[in-house]
N, C-alpha and C positions, 0 to 999 in steps of 0.2 A: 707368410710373405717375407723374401729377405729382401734385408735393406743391404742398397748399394753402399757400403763404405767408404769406396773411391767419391761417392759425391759428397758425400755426408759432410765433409767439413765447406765446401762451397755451399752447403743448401745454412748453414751454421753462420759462415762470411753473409750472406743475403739476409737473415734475420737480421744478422746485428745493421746491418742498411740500413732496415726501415724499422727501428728504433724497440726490442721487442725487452730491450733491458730494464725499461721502467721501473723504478722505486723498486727493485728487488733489496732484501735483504741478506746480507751474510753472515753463517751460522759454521760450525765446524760440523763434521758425521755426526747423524744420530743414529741410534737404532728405532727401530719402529715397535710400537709395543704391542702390535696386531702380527706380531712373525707367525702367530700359530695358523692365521686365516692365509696364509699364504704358501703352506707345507705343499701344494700339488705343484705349483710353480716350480720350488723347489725338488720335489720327486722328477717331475720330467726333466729339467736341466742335470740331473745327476746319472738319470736314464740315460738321453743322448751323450753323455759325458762318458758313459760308461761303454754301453751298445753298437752305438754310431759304428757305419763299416769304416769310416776313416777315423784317425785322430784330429781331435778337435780340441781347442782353449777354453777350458770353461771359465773365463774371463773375455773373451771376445765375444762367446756364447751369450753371457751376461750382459754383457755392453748393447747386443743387437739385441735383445730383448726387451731392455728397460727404453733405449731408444725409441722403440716399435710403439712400446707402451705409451710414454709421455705425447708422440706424434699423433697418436689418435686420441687423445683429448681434445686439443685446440691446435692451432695455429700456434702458438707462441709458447707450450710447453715441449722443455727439449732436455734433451742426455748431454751433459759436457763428458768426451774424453779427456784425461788429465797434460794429454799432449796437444788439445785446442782449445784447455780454459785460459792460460795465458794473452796467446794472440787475440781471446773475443774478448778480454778483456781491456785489454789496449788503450784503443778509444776512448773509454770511460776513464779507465785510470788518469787520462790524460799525458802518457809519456810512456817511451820505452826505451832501453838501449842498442844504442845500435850508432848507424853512422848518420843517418838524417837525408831517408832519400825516400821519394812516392816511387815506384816504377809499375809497367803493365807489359803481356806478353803482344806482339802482334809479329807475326809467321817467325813464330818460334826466337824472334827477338827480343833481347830486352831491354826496355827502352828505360829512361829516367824520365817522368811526366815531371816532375817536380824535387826542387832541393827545402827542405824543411830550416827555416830563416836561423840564422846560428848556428847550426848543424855542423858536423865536421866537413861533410861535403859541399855543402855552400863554401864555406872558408877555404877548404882545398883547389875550388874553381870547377869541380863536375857543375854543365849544364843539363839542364831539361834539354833532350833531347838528343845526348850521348848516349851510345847501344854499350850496354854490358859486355865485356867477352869473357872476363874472368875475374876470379875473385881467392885470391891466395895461389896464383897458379894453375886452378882448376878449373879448365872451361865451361862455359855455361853457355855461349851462342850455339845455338843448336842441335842442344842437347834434350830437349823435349823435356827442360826438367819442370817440375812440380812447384808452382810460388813458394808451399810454405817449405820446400827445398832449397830455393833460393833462398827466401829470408832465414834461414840457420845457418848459412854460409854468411849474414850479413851483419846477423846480430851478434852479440856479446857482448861480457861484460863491462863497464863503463872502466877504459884506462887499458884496453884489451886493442891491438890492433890488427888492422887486414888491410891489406894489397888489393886493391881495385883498377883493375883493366878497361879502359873503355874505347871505344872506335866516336871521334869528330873526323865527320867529313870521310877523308879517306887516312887519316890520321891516328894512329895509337896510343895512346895517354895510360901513364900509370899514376895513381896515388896514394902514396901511404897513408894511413887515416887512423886514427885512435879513435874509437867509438865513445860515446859520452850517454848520457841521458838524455833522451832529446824527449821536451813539453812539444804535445801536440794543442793546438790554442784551438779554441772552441768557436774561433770567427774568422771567414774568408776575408773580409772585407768591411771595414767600418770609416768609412771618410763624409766630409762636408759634400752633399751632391752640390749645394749651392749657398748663398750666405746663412739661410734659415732652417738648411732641412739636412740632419744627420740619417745619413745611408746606414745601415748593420746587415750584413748576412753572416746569418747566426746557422753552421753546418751541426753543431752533434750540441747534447748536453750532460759535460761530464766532469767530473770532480773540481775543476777546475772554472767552469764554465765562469761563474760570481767574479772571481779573481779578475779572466780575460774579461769580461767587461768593463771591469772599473779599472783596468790598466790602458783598456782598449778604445771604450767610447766616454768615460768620465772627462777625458783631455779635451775634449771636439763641443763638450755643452759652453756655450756664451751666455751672455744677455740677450744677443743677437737669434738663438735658433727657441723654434716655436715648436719643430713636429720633428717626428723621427721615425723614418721606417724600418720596421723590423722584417727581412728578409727569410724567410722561414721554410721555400721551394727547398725539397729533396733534405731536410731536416726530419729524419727517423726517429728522433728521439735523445731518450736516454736516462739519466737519473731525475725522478720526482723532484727532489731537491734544488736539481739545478733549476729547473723551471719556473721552481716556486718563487726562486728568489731574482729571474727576469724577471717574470708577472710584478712582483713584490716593489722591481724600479719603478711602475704606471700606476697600481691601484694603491689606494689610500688606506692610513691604517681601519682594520675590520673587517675588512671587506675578504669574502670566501673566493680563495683562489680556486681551489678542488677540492672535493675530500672524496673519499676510498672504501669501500666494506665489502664483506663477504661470505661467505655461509660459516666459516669458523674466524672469522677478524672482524671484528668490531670496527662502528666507522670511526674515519678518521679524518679531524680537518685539519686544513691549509689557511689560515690567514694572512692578510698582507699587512705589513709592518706600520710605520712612519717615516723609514728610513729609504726612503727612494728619492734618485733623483729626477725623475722625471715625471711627477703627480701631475703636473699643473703643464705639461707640452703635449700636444697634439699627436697621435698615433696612428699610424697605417700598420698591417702585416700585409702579407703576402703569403698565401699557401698553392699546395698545388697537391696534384694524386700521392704526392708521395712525401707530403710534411704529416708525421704520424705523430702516435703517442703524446709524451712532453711538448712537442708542437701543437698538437691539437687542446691540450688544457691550455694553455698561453692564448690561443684561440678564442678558443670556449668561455675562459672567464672573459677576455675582454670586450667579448659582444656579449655577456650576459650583462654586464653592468654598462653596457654601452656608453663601453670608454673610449671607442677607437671603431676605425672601419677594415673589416677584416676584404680583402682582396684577392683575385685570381681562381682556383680552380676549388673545387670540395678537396675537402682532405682524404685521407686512405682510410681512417676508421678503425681507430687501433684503441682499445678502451680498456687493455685487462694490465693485472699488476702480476709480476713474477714474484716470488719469494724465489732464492739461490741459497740451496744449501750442499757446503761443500764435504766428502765422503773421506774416507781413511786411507783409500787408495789414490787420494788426489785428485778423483774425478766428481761432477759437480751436478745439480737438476736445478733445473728451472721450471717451476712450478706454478702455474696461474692460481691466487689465494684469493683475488679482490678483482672489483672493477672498480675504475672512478668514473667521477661524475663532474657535469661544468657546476658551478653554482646554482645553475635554476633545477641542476635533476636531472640532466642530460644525459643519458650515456653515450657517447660514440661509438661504440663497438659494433662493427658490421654484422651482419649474420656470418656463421662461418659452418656451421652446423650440415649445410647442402652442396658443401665442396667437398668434391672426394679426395684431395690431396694441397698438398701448398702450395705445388705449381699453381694450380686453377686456381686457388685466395688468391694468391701473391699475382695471378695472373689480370684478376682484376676485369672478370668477363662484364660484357656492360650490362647485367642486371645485378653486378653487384653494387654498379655505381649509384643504383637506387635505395640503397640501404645505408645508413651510417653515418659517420666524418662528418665536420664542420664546413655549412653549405658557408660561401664567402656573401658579406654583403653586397659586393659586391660583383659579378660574374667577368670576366675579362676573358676573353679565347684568344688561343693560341693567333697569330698573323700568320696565315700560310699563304700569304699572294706572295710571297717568293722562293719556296719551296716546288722545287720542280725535280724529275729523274735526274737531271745533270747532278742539281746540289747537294740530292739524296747519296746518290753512287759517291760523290768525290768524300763525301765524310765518311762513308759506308767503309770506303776504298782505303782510307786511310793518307789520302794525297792531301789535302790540307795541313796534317802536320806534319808529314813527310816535307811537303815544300817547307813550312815554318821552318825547318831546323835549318834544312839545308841552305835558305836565306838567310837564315841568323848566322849561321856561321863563315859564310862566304861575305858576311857584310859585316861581320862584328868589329871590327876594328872601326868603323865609319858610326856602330852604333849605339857600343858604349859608353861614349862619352856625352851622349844627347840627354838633357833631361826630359822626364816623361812629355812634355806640353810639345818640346821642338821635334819629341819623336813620333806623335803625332800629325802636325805638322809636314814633316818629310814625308811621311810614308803615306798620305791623301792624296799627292798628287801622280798619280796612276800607275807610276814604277812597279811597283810589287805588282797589280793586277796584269801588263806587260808579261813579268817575271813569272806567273804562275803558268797562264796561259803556255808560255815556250817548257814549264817545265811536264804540262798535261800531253803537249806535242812528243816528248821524249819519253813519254810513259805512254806514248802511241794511246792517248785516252781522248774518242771521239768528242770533241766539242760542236753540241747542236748551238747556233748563233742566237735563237730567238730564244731556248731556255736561257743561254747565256747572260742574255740581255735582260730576262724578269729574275735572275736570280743574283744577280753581279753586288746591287745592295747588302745581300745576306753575305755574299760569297766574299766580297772584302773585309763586314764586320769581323766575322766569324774571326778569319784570316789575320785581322792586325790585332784583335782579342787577343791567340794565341800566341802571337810574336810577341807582345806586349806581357804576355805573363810570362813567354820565357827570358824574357830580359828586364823585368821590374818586378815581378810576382804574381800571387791572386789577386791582389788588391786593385792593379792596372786589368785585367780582365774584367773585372766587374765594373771596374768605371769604364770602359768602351763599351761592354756590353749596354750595361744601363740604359745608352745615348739613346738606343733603339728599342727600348723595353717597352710591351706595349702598359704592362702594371705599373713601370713608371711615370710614364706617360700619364695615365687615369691618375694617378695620385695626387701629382703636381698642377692636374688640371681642379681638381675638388679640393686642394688647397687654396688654389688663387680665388674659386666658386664654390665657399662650401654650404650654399643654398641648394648645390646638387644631390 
């Protein structure tokens, strides 16, 4: 079988997603001291090396090999190239250099989703929602180029700098930027939803994760707050470590956060400290198909000791431990050595053994939703009474943040100045839904009146969400979002009743 190359490093980006880094360890190259059980391996690769009607790299040869190998283990054993250990490293690291910017490709443009808060481009004045054209001269609108092509045009070293071209509105902007070290914070969003109950959506967990907490939500605890949700949707994972020392804020010292074993690792446990601050307050999570790994022990201990009510959807089912050990040519394996387990003996780990490929795991066919992941105490389904073809198409389409930018920057002068409460305020009373509608008319985009009318709810939330983060951050996203949230809703409601 050969493996696609070309995708290899997107199938690599999609691991790291949904959280496959788990408590791996790092070692430098070893040698294996079983090389002799492996001399045919080597004979064939030196054959094709040799024979083959073409010339071939017996280092590329090698790479698609070991690749091939680890992928048919499990799901989560994989081949790092030494040119995609870096970027998958990232995340975890907590920080990269570069200039401080999220972007995404749509028809070959590219957009700025996001300015990373201190950044050089935050400070420079790039908005979410400026199109890229160039970056040192060299253009990039339309160039069919490759992300991690873009990002080596982006990054460099801290004190290093680059020229970035962008298109506002019908407008050309340049600016000069000196790239820095930019900390990636391991939380969307951590504010008071109301006097007694601290909000957290807690996205990755990575070297840093302990740090951003207690810089993040240690500020927000009073006398005053009792309970605290921990936000946990589309959290993939990440370091053992960080998890343990979330869990570590809620559970009391003794208490088994996880422990780990495996057919050559011995077990290994996780207890929780003394040192938390949040023993004695009240707990929700929130998960969904795709809070894995490190989310799912966070999970799993705290309804095994039934500390807290776990909420929303089963989790994805992700239960194995990598060990990473890095080789002499720079390139890296991740190796499944362990599984863990919740406190009572659990394991989470889905079956994976009757998938023929990681599409169909990762794909998540519904008989595999019968196997696995942390069932929530709670069940909460998705609210689809206002999901209709209109609202599908317009986000599908890309016209909801298409309209965002183009509102935000035909109104930014009127709406920079507004603090978040009066920005709210302005933009409820139906202006923008006006403004959209005329802008769906000039994109000649059939509007049906009656989905318009069951979907217009979702289709404003959505809509001042997005305007809202590109003009205040994630943080104002997640508080509009919330207002309509059906998990928060249930939460708020079995706090005020929690005979329910």
């Amino acid at each position: 079988m050969k493996i696609n190359r070309a995708t290899f490093p997107a199938l690599l980006s999609f691991a790291m997603a949904i959280g496959l880094l788990l408590g791996y360890n790092l070692s430098q190259g070893k040698k294996s001291a079983r090389d002799g059980k492996w001399e045919k391996i080597d004979q064939i690769l030196q054959y094709v090396e040799e024979d083959y009607v073409d010339t071939i790299s017996r280092k590329s040869l090698e790479d698609d090999v070991i690749a091939y190998l680890l992928q048919r283990l499990d799901p989560h054993s994989y081949y790092i190239t030494e040119d995609d250990i870096s970027a998958l490293n990232e995340p975890l690291d907590g920080g990269f250099q570069g200039i401080g910017i999220q972007f995404n490709f749509r028809s070959d443009t590219v957009y700025v989703i996001n300015t990373i808060k201190g950044g050089p481009s935050e400070q420079a004045g790039i908005l979410p929602g400026d199109k890229m054209i160039a970056v040192n001269d060299e253009t990039i609108a339309g160039m069919h180029m490759a992300t991690k092509d873009v990002m080596l045009l982006l990054k460099g070293e801290s004190g290093s700098t680059v020229e970035v071209a962008v298109l506002r509105g019908k407008k050309e902007l340049k600016f000069d930027l000196t790239r820095e070290e930019i900390a990636l914070s391991s939380i969307d969003a951590a504010y008071l939803l109301n006097d007694t109950t601290i909000y957290v959506r807690l996205a990755r967990f990575s070297k840093h994760t302990e740090e951003d907490f207690q810089r993040e939500v240690y500020p927000l605890k009073s006398a005053s707050v009792n309970h605290v949700i921990l936000d946990l949707r589309g959290n993939g994972g990440g370091y053992l470590e960080a998890a343990s020392s979330i869990a570590d804020e809620f559970l009391t010292d003794g208490q088994l956060i996880t422990y780990t074993e495996g057919k050559s690792r011995a077990r290994s446990d996780y207890y929780a400290s003394s040192n938390g601050r949040f023993e004695s307050v009240g707990l929700s999570i929130i998960i969904d198909g795709t809070s894995a790994s490190a989310s799912e022990i966070i999970a799993g201990a705290i309804q095994d000791h039934h500390r807290g009510i776990i909420y929303g959807q089963k989790s994805f089912g992700k239960g194995l431990v990598q060990e990473q050990n890095e080789w002499s040519d720079g390139s890296a394996t991740r190796l499944t050595v362990a599984r863990y387990y919740t406190p009572n003996g659990r394991s989470i780990q889905r079956p994976y053994d009757r998938f023929q490929d990681k599409a169909e795991y990762y794909g998540r066919s519904s008989d595999s939703l019968n196997h696995g992941g942390i069932e929530p105490d709670i069940v909460v389904e998705r609210d689809t009474t206002g999901v209709t073809w209109l609202y599908a198409e317009m986000v599908h389409r890309g016209f909801i943040t298409d309209f965002v930018y183009q509102y935000r920057d035909k109104n930014y002068e009127g709406l920079k100045g507004l603090s978040f409460d009066q920005f709210v305020a302005q933009e409820n009373d139906g202006s923008m839904l006006i403004a959209l509608q005329l802008f769906l008319k000039k994109k000649e985009f059939e509007v049906n009146e009656k989905e318009w009318q069951r979907s217009v709810e979702l289709i404003h939330g959505r809509t001042l969400a997005l305007l809202a983060r590109a003009l205040y951050g994630d943080e104002a996203y997640y508080r509009l979002l919330n207002l309509r949230d059906e998990n928060i809703k249930a939460i708020l409601m079995n706090i005020k009743k929690p005979e329910v």
